[in-house]
Residue, then its C-alpha position, 0 to 999 in steps of 0.5 A: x500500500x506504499x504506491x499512491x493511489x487516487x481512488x475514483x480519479x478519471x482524468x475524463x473528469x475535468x472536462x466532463x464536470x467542469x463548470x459549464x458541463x455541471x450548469x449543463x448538469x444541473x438542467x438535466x437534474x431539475x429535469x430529472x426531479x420534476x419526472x421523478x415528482x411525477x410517478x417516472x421511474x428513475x430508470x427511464x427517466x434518466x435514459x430520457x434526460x440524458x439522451x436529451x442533454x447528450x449527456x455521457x455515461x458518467x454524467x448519467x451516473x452521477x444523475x442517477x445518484x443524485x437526484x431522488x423524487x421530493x418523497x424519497x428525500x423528506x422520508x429520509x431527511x424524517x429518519x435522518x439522526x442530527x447526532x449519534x445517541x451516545x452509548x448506542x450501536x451503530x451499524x456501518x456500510x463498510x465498503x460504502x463509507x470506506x470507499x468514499x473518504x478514499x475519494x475524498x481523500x484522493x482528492x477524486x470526484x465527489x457529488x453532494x446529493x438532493x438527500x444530503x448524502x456524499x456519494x462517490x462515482x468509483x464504481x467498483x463493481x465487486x473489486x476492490x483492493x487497499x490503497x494508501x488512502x484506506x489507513x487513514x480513511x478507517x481512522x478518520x471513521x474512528x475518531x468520529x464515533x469516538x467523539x460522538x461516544x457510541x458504545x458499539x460499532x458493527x461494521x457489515x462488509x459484502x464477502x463477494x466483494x474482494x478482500x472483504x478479508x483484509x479489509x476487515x483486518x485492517x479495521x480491527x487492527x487500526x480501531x482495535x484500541x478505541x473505546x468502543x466495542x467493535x463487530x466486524x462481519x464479513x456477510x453475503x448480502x450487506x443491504x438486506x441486513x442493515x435495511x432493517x436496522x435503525x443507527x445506520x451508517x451509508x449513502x446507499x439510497x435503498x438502504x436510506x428508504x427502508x431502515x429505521x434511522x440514519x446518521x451522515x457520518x461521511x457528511x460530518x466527516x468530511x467537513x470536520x477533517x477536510x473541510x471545503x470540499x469541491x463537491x458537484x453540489x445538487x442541493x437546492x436545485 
């Protein structure tokens, strides 16, 4: 893990979102919006707006990951939690939140979502292997559940996904001495466990929509260790 690597870095990408392909961005979006507002579904919708605005295929990636319907966004801004309960359990998305502080930390693309959330376009797709980022990442989640006193940290990785194991390692030797409990489960299907939970910890949208509470921890990370961030920011379009 010596070699440095920017995770989700696509040189593509200082063309493709520069300032007038995300003002180009940001029409299609509010396009997008209204026909999710009114009953579409996101796949088609999305098709049709980007073929609309010529969009390519990681523009499309990011409006899909962006954009959520006015319903979606208030259930889960309802279930949103402002704070960690102190002494709770939370349950955390591994790779999920992982993968974005590497992101972040690259210095890579990263979108402020209409939800709130910061989601990333890695698109890793089942692979992923530890890069110098991922140290420092795993550390940058410890210091905030320890200064948010929780009592228990699971964290759920997906055993598809490659070096599940390692990674998991790597948590408990790096968080080992933190003075909350810790679980690190290494399971089949992540999504399914953690959308009946509540205290949960990811950006996936369809874990948001279906478990009971939520905290952003990316979100507070990111503005606390890194601060101003270059986000694509979709918020209050």
């Amino acid at each position: 893990m010596c070699k440095s690597v920017q995770r989700g870095y696509v040189p593509g990408d200082k063309t493709e979102f520069d300032a007038v392909a995300v003002s180009k961005l940001h029409r299609a979006a509010q396009n997008l919006y209204y026909l999710l507002n009114q009953g579409y579904p996101i796949k088609g919708a999305s098709v049709f707006v980007g073929n609309h605005y010529l969009l390519s295929e990681r523009q499309r990636m990011a409006l899909v990951r962006a954009v959520s319907s006015r319903e979606n966004i208030a259930d889960r801004k309802n279930k949103e939690l402002p704070d960690l309960p102190r002494g709770s359990v939370v349950h955390i998305d591994g790779f999920n939140t992982i993968i974005t502080l590497e992101v972040a930390l690259s210095g890579s693309l990263l979108l402020k979502c209409m939800d709130g959330t910061v989601r990333d376009l890695a698109a890793l797709r089942g692979s992923y292997r530890l890069i110098d980022k991922t140290p420092q990442a795993i550390m940058m989640i410890g210091r905030m559940l320890e200064k948010s006193g929780i009592g228990k940290a699971v964290f759920y990785l997906d055993s598809p996904v490659s070096n599940s194991g390692r990674l998991k390692e790597e948590i408990g030797t790096l968080l080992g001495d933190f003075p909350f409990e810790m679980q690190l489960e290494v399971i089949h299907n992540v999504d399914v466990t953690l959308e009946t939970l509540e205290n949960v910890i990811t950006s996936d949208a369809i874990i948001l929509d279906k478990c009971r509470s939520w905290f952003n921890l990316n979100d507070r990370i990111i503005a606390e260790e890194i601060g101003e961030y270059p986000f694509v920011d979709f918020i209050g379009l």
